[in-house]
N, C-alpha and C positions, 0 to 999 in steps of 0.2 A: 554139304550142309547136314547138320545133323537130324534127327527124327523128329519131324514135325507135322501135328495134324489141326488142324480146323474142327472149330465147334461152334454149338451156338450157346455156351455158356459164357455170362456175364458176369462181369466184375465192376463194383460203385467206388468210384474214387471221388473224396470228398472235394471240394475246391480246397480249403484250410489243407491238405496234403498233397495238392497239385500245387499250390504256392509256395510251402517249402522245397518241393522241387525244382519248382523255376529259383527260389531264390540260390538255394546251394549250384545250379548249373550257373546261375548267373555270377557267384564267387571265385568260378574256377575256369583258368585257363581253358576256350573253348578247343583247344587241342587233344586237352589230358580226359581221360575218364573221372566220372564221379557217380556218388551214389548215397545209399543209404537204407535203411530198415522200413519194412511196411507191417503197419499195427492196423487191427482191427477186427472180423471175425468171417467167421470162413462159412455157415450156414445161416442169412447169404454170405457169398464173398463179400466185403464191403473193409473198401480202407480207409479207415477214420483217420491216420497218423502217418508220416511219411517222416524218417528220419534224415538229421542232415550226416554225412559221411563223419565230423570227428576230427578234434585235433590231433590225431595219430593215423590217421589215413592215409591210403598209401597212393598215388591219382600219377598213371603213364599212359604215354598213346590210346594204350590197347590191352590195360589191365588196373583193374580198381578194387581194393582192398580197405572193408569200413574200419574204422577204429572202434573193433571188440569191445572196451570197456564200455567203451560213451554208449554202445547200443544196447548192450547189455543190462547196465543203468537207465535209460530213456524207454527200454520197456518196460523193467519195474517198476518206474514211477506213473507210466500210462498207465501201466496194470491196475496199481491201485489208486489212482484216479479213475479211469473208468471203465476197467476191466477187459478193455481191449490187449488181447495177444498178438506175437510175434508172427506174421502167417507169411512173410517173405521178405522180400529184396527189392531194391531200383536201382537200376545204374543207366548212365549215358555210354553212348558208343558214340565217336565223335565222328565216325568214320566209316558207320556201318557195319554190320549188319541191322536190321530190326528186329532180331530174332537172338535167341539166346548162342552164343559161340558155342563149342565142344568144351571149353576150356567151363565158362557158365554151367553146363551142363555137366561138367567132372564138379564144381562146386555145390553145384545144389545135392547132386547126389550123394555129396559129401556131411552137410547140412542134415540131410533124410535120414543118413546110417546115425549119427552120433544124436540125434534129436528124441527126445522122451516126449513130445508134445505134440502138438499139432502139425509140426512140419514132416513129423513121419508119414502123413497120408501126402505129400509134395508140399514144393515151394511154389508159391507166388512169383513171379518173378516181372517186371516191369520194365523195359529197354527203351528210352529216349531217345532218337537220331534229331538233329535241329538242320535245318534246311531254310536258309535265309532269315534267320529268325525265328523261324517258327520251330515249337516242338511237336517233334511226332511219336507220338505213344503208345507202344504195343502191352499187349499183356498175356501171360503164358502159365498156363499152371503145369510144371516142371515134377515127374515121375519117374523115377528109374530110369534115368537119361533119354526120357520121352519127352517133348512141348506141344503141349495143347494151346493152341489160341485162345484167346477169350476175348469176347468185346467188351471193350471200354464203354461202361458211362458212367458221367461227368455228372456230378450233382453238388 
């Protein structure tokens, strides 16, 4: 398992970006991975925007790749709309773990080196497991191939 600590920092996920994520999970074969961008602002954490993955997306068992351009686009136009930034990631794991993989964590840290913005102090990072229907939502703020937990609330 990779390096992972507990905190008591919090992260507000709007419902309008909890719904986009139910919606894009509910699009997509519940076998395959899926995911998308998280917009919003980092002092507080708070995710105003939840992107859907992208008609270039890349969605296997056990690896999910956004389509670049769409996110890239849907930031700049959140941007100026309402000035919310890029501050991470969501994806489903269809199969487990609730916590970000090594491979997750070879990503964000990849995300952090090449980033001029805000993701250089880490990524956000969000993992979905669904269990009879239901979705279960962790949240991780991802540094140097380190995952801090954060609790989720729902607003």
């Amino acid at each position: 398992m990779p390096n992972m600590r507990p905190t008591s920092m919090t992260i507000k996920v709007i419902s309008s970006a909890l719904a986009t994520m139910r919606e894009e999970i509910a699009l997509t074969p519940p076998h395959l991975e899926t995911g998308g961008i998280l917009l919003g602002t980092l002092e507080p954490w708070n995710v105003t925007v939840a992107g859907h993955a992208g008609p270039g997306a890349v969605r296997t068992p056990a690896f999910f790749l956004r389509d670049l351009e769409y996110a890239q686009q849907m930031a700049a136009v959140e941007f100026e709309r309402s000035g919310a930034i890029w501050i991470g990631e969501w994806h489903t794991h269809p199969s487990g773990p609730q916590h970000p993989s090594a491979t997750d964590l070879d990503t964000y840290q990849n995300l952090q080196y090449q980033a001029r913005g805000p993701l250089r102090a880490g990524v956000i990072s969000i993992i979905i497991t669904t269990c009879n229907g239901c979705l279960n939502l962790t949240a991780w703020s991802c540094v140097n191939r380190t995952a801090t937990q954060l609790h989720v609330e729902e607003s």
